[in-house]
C-alpha positions as CSV (number, residue, x, y, z in Angstrom):
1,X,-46.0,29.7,-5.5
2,X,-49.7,29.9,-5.5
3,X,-50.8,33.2,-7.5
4,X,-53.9,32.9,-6.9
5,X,-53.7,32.9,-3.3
6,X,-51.4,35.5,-3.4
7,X,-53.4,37.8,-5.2
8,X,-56.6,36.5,-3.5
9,X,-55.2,37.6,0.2
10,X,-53.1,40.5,-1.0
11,X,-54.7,42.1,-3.4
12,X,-58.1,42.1,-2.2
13,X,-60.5,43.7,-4.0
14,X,-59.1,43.5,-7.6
15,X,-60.3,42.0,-10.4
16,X,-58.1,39.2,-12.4
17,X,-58.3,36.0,-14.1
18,X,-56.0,33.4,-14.4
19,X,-55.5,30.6,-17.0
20,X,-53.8,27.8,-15.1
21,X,-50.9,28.4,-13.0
22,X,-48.1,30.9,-14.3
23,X,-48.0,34.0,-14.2
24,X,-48.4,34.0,-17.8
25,X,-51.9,33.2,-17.4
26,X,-52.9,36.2,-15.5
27,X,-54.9,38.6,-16.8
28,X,-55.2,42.0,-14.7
29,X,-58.9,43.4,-15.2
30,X,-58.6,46.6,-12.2
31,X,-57.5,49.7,-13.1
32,X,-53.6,50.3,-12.2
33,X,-50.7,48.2,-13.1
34,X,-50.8,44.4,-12.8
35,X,-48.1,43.4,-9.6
36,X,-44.7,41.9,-11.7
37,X,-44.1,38.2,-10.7
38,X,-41.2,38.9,-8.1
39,X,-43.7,40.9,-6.3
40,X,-45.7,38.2,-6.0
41,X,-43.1,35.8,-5.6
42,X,-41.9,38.0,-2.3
43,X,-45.4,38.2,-1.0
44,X,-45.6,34.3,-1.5
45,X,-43.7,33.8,2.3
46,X,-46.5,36.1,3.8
47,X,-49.2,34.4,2.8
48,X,-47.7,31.0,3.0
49,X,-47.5,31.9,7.2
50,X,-50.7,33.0,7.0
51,X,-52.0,29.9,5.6
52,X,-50.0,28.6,8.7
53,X,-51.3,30.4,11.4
54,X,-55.2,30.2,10.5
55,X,-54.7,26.3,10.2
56,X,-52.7,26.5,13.7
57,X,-55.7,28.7,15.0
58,X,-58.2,26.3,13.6
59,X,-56.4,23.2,15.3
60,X,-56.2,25.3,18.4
61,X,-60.3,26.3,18.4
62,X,-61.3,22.3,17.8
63,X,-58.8,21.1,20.4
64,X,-60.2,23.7,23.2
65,X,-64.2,22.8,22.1
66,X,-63.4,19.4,22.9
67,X,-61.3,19.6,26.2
68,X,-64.6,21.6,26.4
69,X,-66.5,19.2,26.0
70,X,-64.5,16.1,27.7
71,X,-64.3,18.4,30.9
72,X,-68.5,18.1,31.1
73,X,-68.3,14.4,30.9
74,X,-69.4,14.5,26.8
75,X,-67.9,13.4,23.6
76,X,-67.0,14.2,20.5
């Protein structure tokens, strides 16, 4: 799991450091509770397909400019 994409996509807007990469290391600066590690254990799926789908999406975008591009007789 990747905290601090978890809490980076998820928990936008609050404030945190984190030493390395357990959850051990975090340190929850924003008012409110710090989320417990299962909850961002069972957000980790989420943002793991989200990670998909914007690098699908970015594929997608540079595949279409050059079709683009190759259908007016130009090149990459």
């Amino acid at each position: 799991m990747d905290i601090a994409q978890v809490l980076t996509r998820k928990y936008v807007g609050a404030e945190w450091t984190l030493n390395g990469d357990a959850y051990e290391g975090l340190t929850w600066l924003s008012d409110g509770p710090a989320p417990s590690e299962q909850e961002l254990a069972d957000l980790w799926p989420v943002v793991q397909e989200e990670i998909a789908v914007e690098a699908q999406a970015k594929a997608d975008a540079r595949a279409s400019a050059v079709a683009k591009l190759e259908a007016l007789g130009l090149t990459v």
